[in-house]
C-alpha positions as a Markdown table, in Angstrom:
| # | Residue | x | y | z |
|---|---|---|---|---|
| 1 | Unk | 9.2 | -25.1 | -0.8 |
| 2 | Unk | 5.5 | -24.7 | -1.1 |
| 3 | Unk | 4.2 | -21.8 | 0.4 |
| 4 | Unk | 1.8 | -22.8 | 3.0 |
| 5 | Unk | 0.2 | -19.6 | 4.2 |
| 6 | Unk | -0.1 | -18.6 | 0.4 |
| 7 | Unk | -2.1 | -21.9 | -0.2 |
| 8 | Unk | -4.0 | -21.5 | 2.9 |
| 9 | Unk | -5.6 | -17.8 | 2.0 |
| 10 | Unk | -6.0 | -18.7 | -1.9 |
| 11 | Unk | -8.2 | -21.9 | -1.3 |
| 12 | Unk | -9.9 | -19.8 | 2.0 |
| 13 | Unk | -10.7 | -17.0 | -0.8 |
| 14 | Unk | -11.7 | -19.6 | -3.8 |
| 15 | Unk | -13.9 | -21.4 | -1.6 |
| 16 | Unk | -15.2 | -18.2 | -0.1 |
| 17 | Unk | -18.8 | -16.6 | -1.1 |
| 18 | Unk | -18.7 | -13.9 | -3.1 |
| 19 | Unk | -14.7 | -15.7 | -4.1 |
| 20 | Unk | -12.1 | -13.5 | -3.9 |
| 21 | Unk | -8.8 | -13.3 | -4.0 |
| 22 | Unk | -6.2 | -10.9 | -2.0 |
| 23 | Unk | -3.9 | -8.1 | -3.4 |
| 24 | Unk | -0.8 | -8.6 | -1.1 |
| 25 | Unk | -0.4 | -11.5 | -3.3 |
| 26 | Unk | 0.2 | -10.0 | -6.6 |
| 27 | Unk | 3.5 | -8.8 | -6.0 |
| 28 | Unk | 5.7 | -12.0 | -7.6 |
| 29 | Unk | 8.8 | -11.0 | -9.0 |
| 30 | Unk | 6.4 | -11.0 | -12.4 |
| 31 | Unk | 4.3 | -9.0 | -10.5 |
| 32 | Unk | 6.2 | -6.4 | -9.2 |
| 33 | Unk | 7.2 | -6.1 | -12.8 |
| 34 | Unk | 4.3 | -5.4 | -14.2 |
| 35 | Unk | 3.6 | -2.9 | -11.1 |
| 36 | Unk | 6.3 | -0.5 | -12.2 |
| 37 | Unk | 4.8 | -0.3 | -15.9 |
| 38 | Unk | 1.6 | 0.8 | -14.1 |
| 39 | Unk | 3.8 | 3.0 | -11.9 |
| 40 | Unk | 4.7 | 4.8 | -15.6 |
| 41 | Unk | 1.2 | 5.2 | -17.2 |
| 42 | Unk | 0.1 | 8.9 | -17.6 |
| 43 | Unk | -3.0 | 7.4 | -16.4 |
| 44 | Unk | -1.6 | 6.3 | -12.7 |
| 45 | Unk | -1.6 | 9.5 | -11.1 |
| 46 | Unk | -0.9 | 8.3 | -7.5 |
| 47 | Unk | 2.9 | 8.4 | -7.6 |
| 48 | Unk | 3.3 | 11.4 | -9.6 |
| 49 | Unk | 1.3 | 13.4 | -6.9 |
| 50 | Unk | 2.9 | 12.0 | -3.5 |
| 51 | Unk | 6.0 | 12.8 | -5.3 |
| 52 | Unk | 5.1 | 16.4 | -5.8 |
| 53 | Unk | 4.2 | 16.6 | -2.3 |
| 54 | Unk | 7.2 | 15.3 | -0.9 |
| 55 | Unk | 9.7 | 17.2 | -2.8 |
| 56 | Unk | 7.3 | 20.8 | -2.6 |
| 57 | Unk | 6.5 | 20.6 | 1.1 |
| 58 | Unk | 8.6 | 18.6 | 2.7 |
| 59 | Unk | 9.2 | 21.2 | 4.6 |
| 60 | Unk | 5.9 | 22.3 | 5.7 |
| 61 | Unk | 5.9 | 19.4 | 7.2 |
| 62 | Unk | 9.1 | 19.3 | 9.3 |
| 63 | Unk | 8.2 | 22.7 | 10.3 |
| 64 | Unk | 5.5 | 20.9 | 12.5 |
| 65 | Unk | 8.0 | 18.4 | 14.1 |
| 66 | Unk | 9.8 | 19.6 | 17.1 |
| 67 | Unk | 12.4 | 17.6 | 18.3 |
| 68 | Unk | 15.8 | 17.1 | 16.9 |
| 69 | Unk | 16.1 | 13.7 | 16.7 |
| 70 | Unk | 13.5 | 11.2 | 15.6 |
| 71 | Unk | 13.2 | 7.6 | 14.6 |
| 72 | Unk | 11.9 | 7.5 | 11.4 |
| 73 | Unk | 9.8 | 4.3 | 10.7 |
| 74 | Unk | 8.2 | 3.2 | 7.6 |
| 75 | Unk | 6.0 | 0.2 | 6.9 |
| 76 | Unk | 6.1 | -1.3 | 4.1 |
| 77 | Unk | 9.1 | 0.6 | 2.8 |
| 78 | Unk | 9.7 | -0.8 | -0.5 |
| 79 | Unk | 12.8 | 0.2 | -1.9 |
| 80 | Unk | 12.6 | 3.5 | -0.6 |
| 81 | Unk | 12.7 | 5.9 | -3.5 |
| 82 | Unk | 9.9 | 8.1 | -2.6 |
| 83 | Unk | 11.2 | 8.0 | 0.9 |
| 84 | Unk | 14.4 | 9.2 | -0.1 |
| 85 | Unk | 13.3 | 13.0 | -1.0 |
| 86 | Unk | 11.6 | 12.8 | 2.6 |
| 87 | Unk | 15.1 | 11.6 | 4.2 |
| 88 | Unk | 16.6 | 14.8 | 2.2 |
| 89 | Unk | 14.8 | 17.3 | 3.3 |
| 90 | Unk | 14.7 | 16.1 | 7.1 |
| 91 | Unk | 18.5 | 15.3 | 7.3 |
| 92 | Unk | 18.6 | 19.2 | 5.2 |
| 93 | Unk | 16.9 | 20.8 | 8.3 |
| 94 | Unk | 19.7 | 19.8 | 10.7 |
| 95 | Unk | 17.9 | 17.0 | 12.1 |
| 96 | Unk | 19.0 | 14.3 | 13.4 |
| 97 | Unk | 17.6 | 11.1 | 12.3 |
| 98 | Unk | 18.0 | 7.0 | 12.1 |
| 99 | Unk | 16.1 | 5.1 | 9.4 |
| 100 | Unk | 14.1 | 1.9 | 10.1 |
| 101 | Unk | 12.2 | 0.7 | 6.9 |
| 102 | Unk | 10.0 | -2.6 | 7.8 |
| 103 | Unk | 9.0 | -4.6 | 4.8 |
| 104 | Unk | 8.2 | -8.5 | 4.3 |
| 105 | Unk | 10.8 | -8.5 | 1.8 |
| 106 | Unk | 14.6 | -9.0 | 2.9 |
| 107 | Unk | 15.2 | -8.6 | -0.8 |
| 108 | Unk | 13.5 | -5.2 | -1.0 |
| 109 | Unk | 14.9 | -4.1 | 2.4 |
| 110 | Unk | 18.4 | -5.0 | 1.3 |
| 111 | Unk | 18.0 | -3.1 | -2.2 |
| 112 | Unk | 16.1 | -0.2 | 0.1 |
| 113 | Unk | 19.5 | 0.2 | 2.6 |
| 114 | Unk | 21.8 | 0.2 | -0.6 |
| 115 | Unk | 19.9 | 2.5 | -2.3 |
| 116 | Unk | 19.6 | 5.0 | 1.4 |
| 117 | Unk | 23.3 | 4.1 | 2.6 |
| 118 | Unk | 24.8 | 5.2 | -0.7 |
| 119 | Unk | 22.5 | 8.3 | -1.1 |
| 120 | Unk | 23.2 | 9.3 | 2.5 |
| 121 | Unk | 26.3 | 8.1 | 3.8 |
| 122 | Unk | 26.4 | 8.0 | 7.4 |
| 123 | Unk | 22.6 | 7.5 | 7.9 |
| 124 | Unk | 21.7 | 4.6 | 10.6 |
| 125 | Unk | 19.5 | 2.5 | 8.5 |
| 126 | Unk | 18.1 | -0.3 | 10.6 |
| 127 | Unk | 15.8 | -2.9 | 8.5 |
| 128 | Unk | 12.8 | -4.9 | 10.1 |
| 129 | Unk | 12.2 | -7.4 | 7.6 |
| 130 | Unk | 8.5 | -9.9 | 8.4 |
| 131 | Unk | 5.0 | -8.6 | 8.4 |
| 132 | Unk | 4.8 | -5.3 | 10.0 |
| 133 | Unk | 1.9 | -6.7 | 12.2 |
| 134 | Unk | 4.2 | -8.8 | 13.9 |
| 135 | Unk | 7.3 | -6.8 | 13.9 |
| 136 | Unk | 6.4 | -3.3 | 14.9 |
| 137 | Unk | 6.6 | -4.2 | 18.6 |
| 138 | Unk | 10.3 | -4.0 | 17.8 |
| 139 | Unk | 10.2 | -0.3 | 17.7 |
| 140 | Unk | 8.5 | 0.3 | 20.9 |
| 141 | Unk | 11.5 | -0.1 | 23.3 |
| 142 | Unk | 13.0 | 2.9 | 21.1 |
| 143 | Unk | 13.4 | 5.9 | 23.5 |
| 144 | Unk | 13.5 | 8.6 | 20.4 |
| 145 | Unk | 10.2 | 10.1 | 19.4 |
| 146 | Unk | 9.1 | 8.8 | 16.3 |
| 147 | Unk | 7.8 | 9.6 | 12.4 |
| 148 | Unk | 6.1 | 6.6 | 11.2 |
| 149 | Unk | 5.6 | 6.7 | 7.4 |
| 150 | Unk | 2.5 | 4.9 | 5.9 |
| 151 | Unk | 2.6 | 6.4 | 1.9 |
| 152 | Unk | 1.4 | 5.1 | -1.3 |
| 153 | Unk | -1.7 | 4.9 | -0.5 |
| 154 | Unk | -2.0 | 1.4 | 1.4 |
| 155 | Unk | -4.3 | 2.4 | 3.7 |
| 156 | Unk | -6.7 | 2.5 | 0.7 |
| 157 | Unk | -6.5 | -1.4 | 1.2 |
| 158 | Unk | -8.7 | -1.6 | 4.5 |
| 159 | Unk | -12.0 | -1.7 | 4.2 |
| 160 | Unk | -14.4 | 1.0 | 6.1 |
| 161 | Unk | -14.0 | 0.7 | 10.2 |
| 162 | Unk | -10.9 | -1.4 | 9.4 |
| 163 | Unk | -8.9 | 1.6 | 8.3 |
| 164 | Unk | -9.5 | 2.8 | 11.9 |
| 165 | Unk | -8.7 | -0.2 | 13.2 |
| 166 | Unk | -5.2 | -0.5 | 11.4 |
| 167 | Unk | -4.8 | 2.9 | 12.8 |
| 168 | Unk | -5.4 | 2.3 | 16.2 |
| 169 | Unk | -3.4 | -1.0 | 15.8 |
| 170 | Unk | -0.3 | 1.2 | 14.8 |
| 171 | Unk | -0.8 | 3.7 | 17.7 |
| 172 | Unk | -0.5 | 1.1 | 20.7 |
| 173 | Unk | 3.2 | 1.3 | 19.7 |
| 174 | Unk | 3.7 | 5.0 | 19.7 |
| 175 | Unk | 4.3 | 7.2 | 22.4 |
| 176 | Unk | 3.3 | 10.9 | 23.7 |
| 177 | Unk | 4.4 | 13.4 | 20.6 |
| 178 | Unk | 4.8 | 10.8 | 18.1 |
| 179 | Unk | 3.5 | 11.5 | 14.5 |
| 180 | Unk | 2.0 | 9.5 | 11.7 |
| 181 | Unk | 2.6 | 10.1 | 8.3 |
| 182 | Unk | -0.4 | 8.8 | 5.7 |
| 183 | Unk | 0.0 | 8.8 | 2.4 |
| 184 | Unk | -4.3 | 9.3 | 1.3 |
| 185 | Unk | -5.6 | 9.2 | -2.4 |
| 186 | Unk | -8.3 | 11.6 | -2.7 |
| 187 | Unk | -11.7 | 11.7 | -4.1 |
| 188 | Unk | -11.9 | 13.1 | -7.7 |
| 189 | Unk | -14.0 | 12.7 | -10.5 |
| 190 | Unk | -14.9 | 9.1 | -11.3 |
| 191 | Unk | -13.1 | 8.6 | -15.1 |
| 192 | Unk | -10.0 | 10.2 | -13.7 |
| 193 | Unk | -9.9 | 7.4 | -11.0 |
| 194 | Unk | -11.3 | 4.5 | -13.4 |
| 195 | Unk | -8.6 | 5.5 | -15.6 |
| 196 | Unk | -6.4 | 4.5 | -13.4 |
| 197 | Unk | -7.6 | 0.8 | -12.7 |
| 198 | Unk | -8.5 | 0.1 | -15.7 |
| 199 | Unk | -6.0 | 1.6 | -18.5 |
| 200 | Unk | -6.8 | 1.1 | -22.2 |
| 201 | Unk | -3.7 | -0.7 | -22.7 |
| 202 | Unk | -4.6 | -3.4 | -20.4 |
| 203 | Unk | -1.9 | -3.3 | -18.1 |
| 204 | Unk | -3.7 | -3.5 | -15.3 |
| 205 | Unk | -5.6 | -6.3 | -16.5 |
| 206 | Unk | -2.2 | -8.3 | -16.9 |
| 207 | Unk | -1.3 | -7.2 | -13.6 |
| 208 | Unk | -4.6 | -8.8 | -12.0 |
| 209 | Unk | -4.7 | -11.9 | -14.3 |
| 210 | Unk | -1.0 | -12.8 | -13.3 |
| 211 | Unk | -2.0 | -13.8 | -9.8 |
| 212 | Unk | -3.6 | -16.6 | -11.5 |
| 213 | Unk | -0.4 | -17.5 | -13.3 |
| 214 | Unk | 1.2 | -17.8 | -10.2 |
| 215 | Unk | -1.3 | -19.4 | -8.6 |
| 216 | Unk | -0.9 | -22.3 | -11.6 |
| 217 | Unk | 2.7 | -22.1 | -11.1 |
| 218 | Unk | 3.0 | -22.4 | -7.2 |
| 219 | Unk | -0.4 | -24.7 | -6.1 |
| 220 | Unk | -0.4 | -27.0 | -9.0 |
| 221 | Unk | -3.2 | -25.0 | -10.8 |
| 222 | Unk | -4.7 | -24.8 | -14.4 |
| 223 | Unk | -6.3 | -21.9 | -14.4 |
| 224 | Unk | -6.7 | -20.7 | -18.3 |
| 225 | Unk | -6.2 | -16.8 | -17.9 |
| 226 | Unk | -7.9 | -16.2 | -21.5 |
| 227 | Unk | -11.2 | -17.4 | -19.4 |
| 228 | Unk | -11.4 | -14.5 | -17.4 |
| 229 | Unk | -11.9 | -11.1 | -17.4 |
| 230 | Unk | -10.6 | -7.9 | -15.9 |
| 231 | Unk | -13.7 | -5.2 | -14.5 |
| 232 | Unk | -12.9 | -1.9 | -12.1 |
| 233 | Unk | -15.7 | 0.1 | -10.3 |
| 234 | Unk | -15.9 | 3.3 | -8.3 |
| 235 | Unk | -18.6 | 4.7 | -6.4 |
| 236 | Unk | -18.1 | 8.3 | -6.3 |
| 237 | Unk | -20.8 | 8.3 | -2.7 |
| 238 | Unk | -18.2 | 6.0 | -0.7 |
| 239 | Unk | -15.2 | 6.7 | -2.7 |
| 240 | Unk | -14.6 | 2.9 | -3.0 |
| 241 | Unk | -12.8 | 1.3 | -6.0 |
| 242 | Unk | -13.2 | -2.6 | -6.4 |
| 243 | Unk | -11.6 | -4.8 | -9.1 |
| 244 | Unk | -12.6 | -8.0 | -10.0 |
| 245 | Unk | -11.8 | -11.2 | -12.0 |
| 246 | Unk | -15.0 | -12.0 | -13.9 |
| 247 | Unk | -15.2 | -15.8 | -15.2 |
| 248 | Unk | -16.0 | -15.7 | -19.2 |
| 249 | Unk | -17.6 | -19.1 | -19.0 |
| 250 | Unk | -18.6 | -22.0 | -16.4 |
| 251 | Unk | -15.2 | -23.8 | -15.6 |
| 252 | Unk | -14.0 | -26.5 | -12.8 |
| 253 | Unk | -10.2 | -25.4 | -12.0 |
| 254 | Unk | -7.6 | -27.4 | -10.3 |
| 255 | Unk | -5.7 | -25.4 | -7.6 |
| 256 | Unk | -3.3 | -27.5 | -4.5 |
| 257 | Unk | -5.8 | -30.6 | -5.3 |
| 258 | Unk | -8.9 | -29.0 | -4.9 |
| 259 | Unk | -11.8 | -28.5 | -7.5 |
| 260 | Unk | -12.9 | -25.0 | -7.7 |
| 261 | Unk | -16.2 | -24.4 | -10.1 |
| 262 | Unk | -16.9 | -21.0 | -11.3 |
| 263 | Unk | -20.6 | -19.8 | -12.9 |
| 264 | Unk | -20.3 | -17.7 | -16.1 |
| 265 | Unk | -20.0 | -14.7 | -15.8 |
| 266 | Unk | -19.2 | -15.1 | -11.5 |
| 267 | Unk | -16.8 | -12.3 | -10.4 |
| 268 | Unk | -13.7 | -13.1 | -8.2 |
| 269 | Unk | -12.8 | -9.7 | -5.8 |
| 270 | Unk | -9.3 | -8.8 | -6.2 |
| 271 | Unk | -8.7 | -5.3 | -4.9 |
| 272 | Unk | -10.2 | -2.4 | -2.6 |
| 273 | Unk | -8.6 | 1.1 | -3.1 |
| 274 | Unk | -11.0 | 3.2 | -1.0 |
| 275 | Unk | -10.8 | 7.5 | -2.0 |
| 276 | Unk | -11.1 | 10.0 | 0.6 |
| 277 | Unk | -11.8 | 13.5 | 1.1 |
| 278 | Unk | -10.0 | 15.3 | 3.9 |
| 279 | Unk | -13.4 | 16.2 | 6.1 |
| 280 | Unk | -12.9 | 11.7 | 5.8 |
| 281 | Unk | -9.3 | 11.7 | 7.1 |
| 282 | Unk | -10.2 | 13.8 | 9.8 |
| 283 | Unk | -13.1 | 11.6 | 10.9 |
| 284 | Unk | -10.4 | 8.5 | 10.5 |
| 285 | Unk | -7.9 | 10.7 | 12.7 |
| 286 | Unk | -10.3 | 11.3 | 15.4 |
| 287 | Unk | -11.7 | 8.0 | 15.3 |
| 288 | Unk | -8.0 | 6.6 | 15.7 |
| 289 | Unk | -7.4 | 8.7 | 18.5 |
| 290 | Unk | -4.4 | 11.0 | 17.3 |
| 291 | Unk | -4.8 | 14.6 | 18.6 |
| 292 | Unk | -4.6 | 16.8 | 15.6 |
| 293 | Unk | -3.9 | 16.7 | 12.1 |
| 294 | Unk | -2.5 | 18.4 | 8.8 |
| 295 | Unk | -3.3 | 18.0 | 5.3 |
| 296 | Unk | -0.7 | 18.6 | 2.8 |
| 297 | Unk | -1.9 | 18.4 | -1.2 |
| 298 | Unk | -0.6 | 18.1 | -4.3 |
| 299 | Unk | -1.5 | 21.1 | -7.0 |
| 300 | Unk | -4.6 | 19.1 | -8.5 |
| 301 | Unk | -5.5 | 18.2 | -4.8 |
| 302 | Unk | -5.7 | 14.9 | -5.9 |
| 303 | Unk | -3.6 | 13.1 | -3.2 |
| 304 | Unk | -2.7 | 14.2 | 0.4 |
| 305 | Unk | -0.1 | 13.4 | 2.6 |
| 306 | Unk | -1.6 | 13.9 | 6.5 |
| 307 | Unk | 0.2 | 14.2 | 9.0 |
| 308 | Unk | -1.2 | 12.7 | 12.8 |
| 309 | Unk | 0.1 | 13.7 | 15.8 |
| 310 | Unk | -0.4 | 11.1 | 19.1 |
């Protein structure tokens, strides 16, 4: 069945002026494939360092929590690995915890409570599966104070004020002593970054140019992927990185009926990951109305988990 919404944004984006294209949409089963080689580069520092956090101060953290039982909410959980060495250390400090892991995937959220259950046995996993936007009102009748998890770096997908936004959008469903967990990549010189988005090998490239693959394969396109080319920019002043799709000639594609022309050399937008320092997450704390904050790095102090408290 043809994916209406998914037509509806890729047409709104091709038609659009600059074009562009959006990343929630790159994660295909092809996709997500290609996502975990990236996940393995040397290069791709992001999961390396999160990981380091969580499993060498964990504990700083739930030092600052002080209840003994919390609901512990992520969004856009993914299969939960990194989340696991969280789950560890909390359950290890004698609290008391249930597990709700929101994703749009019932796939992922099915592998995610296998992977939980088996690891901790006993746990009260309770999957929200549907766009968190929609479903995180489920988690406001809760009476348990709550940890909500936001890692990996996703809030590197809004843009400027809309970071805050998202923020405040998540705090209408907290309560009094509630906590926010963000997972923030940090500003850090610009090759080490570029590296990153734009790996020698190409991967990344692949990983970019296979959203037009699937765009041929599920809206009746004929996109020719060997007509366009992959580019990554940082600006060190903002800390925003942008990728982009950049047409190698002037073409007319075909995508759900429609005829989309493209100028040489015309970029399509594909991605925002915006960088911060922490002075920036504790302007995007205050500005989200949370009442205090603490910043926990990795070794290189290239990535910081923060933790909010409402």
């Amino acid at each position: 069945m043809k994916n209406t919404i998914f037509e509806k944004d890729i047409l709104k984006g091709l038609n659009s002026q600059p074009k562009r294209l959006f990343s929630k949409y790159f994660y295909d089963d092809k996709g997500s494939a290609i996502f975990q080689e990236i996940m393995q580069m040397d290069s791709y520092y992001l999961p390396g360092c999160e990981t380091e956090i969580l499993r060498n101060r964990s504990h700083e953290i739930i030092d600052l929590l002080p209840n003994n039982t919390y609901d512990v909410v992520e969004l856009g959980a993914g299969d939960g690995t990194k989340t696991a060495i969280f789950l560890e250390a909390i359950l290890k400090a004698g609290k008391n915890i249930n597990y709700l892991p929101l994703d749009i995937s019932t796939d992922i959220l099915e592998f995610n409570k296998k992977v939980i259950g088996e690891k901790f046995p006993g746990l009260n996993i309770l999957p929200i599966a549907g766009d968190y936007f929609q479903t995180l009102e489920k988690i406001k009748p809760r009476q348990n104070p709550k940890i909500v998890l936001f890692m990996g770096s996703n809030i590197g997908n809004f843009e400027g004020e809309k970071a805050v936004e998202f923020l405040q959008f998540v705090r209408q469903y907290l309560s009094d002593g509630d906590f926010f967990m963000l997972g923030a990549d940090l500003k850090k010189h610009p090759h080490t970054i570029l590296m990153a988005y734009d790996d020698p090998e190409g991967i990344t490239k692949r990983f970019n140019l296979n959203l037009l693959h699937r765009i041929n394969r599920e809206l009746e396109g004929n996109f020719i992927p060997e007509d366009f080319d992959h580019f990554a920019s940082y600006d060190p002043l903002s800390g925003t990185t942008k990728s982009f799709l950049i047409s190698k000639v002037q073409q007319n594609v075909q995508v759900a009926g429609q005829t989309i022309a493209f100028e040489r050399n015309e970029p399509v937008h594909m991605e925002i990951s915006q960088k911060y320092n922490l002075s920036d997450l504790v302007q995007l704390r205050k500005q989200a109305g949370f009442k205090s904050d603490h910043h926990f790095t990795d070794t290189r102090r290239y990535f910081s988990i923060s933790l909010f408290k409402y």
